[in-house]
Phi, psi and omega in degrees: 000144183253132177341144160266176198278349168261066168228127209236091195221134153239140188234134187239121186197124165248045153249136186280300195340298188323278175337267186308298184300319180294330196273297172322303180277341174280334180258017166272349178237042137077045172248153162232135207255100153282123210250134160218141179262004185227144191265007172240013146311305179308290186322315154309335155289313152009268200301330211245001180205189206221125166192128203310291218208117207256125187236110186256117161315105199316316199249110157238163173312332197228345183212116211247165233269314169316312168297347207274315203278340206273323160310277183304355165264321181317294201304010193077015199257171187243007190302138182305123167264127166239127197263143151240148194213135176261347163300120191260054178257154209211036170307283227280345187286341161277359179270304158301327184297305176301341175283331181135003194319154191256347178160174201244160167234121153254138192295106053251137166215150180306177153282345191251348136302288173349277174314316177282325143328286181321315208301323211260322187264022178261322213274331186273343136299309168314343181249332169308294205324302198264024154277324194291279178322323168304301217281328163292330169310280206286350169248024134342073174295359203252003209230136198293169179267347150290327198253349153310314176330289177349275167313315181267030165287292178297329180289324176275283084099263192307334158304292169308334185062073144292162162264305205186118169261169179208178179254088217242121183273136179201166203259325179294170231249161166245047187258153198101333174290101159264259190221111136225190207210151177220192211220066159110169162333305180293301160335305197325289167323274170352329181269143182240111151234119147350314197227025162314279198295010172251302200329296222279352188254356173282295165334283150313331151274338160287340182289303189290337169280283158007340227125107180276335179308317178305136180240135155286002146309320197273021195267160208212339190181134162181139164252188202189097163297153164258123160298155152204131192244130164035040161104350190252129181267109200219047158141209183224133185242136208238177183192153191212144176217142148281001195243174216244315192260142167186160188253021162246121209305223198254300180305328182281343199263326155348297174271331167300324197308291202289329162299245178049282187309293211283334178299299204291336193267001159287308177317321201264329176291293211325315193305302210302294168315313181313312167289321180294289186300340154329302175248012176272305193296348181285296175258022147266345160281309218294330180309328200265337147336279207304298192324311194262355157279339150310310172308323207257359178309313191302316172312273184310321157329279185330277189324279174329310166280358124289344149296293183302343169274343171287312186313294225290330178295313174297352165294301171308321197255328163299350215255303192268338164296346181288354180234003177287160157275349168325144166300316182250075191258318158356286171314313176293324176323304168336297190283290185326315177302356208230297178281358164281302165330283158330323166303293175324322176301278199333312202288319187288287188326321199282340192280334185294325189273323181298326174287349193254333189261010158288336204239302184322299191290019167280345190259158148298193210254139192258125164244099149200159220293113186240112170304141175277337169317303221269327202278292184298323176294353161283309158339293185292313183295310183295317184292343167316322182292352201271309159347269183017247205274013199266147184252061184264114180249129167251144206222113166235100167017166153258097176226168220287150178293324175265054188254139177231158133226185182266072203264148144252144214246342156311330203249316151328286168322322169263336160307306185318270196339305209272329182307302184290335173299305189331299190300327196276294163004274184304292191261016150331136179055011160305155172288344187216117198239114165186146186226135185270157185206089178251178216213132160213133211243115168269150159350295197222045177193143191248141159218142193250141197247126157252132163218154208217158170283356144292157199283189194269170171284163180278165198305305181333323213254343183287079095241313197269323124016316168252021186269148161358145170034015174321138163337318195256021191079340173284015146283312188290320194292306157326325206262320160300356180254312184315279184339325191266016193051012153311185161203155188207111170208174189273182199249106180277356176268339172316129141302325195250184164292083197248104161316129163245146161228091184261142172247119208249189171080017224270128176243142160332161123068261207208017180097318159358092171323173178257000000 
């Protein structure tokens, strides 16, 4: 394969004849060549220009060649060095080799030593480039974890000089699968692989969607890697080429294969774990859920049957105005008739809200237009039952009725909870027990303040709090405002322990951005 004509080489010999011959043969293979005689003229073109691939003399007057390279690994570039040396000692060429030098040339050497140097240090840019390149796919954040595949699919694809790879997920064991590679359908056969009867019928179906001219007659060279997710081998990852010619050796496609390989299967445990912890944090609410509706059973009983011993006193009393003779007995009917209505909501909220957190965290995430109002105030009722003989006073906002957002109003409603469970908690026993709930309304944002008579935490402490599983739940409940393009932090201006929850995104109605 021949260099390309963006191939940038620079050369140092403070011999000129040396200089104008490397120059000679290099622009014959479609380089463009900057000739220097001194090394520490070169380290400054370094610094100071961009250029692929560097040819040094080992022995110059003022900086020998090895330093030239020993400079340029300090500064962090990995560009390929190929060293000349007329000597046959043979310290620095082992001395260069360890720094990374890519090969040596010794003086007298052909244009065809040459050209095979060159060859050896454009394939090792080439494998930087497209090491430099694997590793931005993968720490893409902007980018799906199918279209990260893709992309290194397509990249190693064009390194090997592929038509294309692809990915076959399987549940069987792979042994026996390392790295292999064949020569047409009949090789194929010939070969004992574990994932032979998914490859070669995958293989075909990725061909005829891609492209109908493509056969698996026409398939000519293709290798195979074994996935392996979290020690287990649970598929392969394969490349195909139709055409016949290519300059990349066995070793070389080897070790691309398997970086590759070792790229794609950290993506997919990244996923796989991502899910495990998913559902590892699911049943620690739901666990923490059950716990706190056990606690809270008694509590919520009381509240109930105190509401249902009011209807029932208010029955009794509709009962004997329906049998007064008064005229104007209607209105009181009215009234009564009403505060019984009012029980029955309180009774439904409380029942509604003990059902959701019993329930909710078995789903995945419910997004619909949910009131904000309507979520806390289910919150506040189940937490009320906590209350009874405790001399703790809450004080709550106003806060406006048409605030909407786009939601799941389960996980909202355990954001309220662990913040207000936290405060009742935290100011057990104070000389002054009291939580606060204030409202403040931005342009295009609502935020809501829990603040409690405790005092605030140290600044050091507004972070490590919110970590993963905390005891109070306020990780999860963050990772759950996050979902919602929310935010959830302490108040670093507070004297006392003060929550912000802001909800952003804020809609009508009727859906409607605001």
């Amino acid at each position: 394969m021949k260099p390309s004509e963006a191939t940038k080489v620079l050369a140092i010999d403070d011999d000129p004849d040396i200089c104008f011959y490397i120059q000679e043969i290099l622009e014959l293979n479609h380089c463009a060549v900057t000739l220097c005689e001194r090394g520490r003229e070169a380290l400054r073109l370094l610094n100071s220009q961009s250029f692929d691939i560097v040819l040094a003399d080992v022995r110059l007057p003022d900086l020998d060649g090895v330093s030239i390279l020993e400079h340029v690994r300090l500064s962090g570039s990995e560009i390929p060095f190929v060293l000349i040396t007329g000597f046959s000692e043979n310290d620095p060429i082992i001395s260069s080799l360890r720094l990374g030098a890519v090969d040596y040339l010794t003086k007298p050497f052909t244009p065809s030593d040459l050209e095979k140097s060159l060859r050896r240090a454009l394939d090792r840019k080439k494998r930087l480039d497209w090491s430099r390149d694997l590793y931005q796919i993968s720490e893409n954040l902007e980018l799906t974890l199918h279209e990260k595949i893709q992309n290194i699919l397509a990249l190693t694809a064009d390194m090997l000089e592929m038509d294309f790879g692809f990915v076959v997920r399987s549940s069987s064991d792979a042994q026996g699968l390392s790295f292999s590679s064949g020569r047409t359908e009949k090789d194929l056969d010939a070969i004992t692989l574990v994932y032979q009867e998914q490859i070669v019928p995958e293989l075909t179906d990725i061909m005829q969607k891609k492209e109908p001219s493509y056969s698996k007659q026409k398939v000519v060279s293709w290798a195979a890697v074994p996935l392996r997710i979290n020690q287990a081998s649970q598929g392969a990852v394969c490349f195909f080429r139709t055409h016949q010619k290519t300059s990349v050796g066995q070793d070389t496609a080897r070790s691309v294969l398997q970086l590759t390989e070792l790229s794609i299967s950290r993506l997919l445990e990244a996923e796989e774990n991502a899910v495990i912890i998913a559902n590892q944090q699911n049943l620690i609410l739901a666990s923490q859920n059950l716990s706190s509706l056990g606690a809270l059973a008694s509590s919520i009983t009381h509240q109930i049957e105190n509401h249902l011993n009011e209807i029932a006193g208010r029955t009794v009393m509709v009962e004997k105005l329906l049998h007064t003779k008064e005229a104007d007995s209607s209105p009181h009917i009215k009234v009564v008739l009403e505060s019984i209505g009012s029980d029955v909501k309180r009774i439904d909220r409380i029942v509604k809200s003990v059902r959701t957190m019993a329930h909710g965290s078995e789903h995945s995430q419910d997004m619909h237009l949910m009131q904000i109002r309507e979520v806390l105030d289910e919150a506040l009722d189940l937490f009320r039952c906590k209350l009874q003989d405790r001399p703790l006073r809450l004080t709550v906002g106003e806060l406006p009725a048409d605030l909407y957002i786009l939601g799941d109003a389960t996980q909202i409603l355990q954001v309220f909870l662990v913040l207000l469970n936290n405060s009742f908690d935290a100011i057990e026993g104070l000389s002054e027990e009291w939580i606060t709930i204030e409202t403040s309304l931005g342009k295009d944002f609502v935020q809501i303040a829990f603040t409690d008579s405790g005092r605030s935490l140290p600044v050091h402490l507004h972070e490590q709090i919110f970590l993963p599983f905390s005891k109070a739940g306020l990780g999860l409940a963050r990772k759950f405002m996050e979902a919602h393009q929310g935010k959830l932090w302490i108040d670093p201006q507070s004297s006392n322990t003060r929550f912000l929850v802001q909800f952003l995104q804020l809609r009508d109605a009727q859906g409607h951005a605001r």
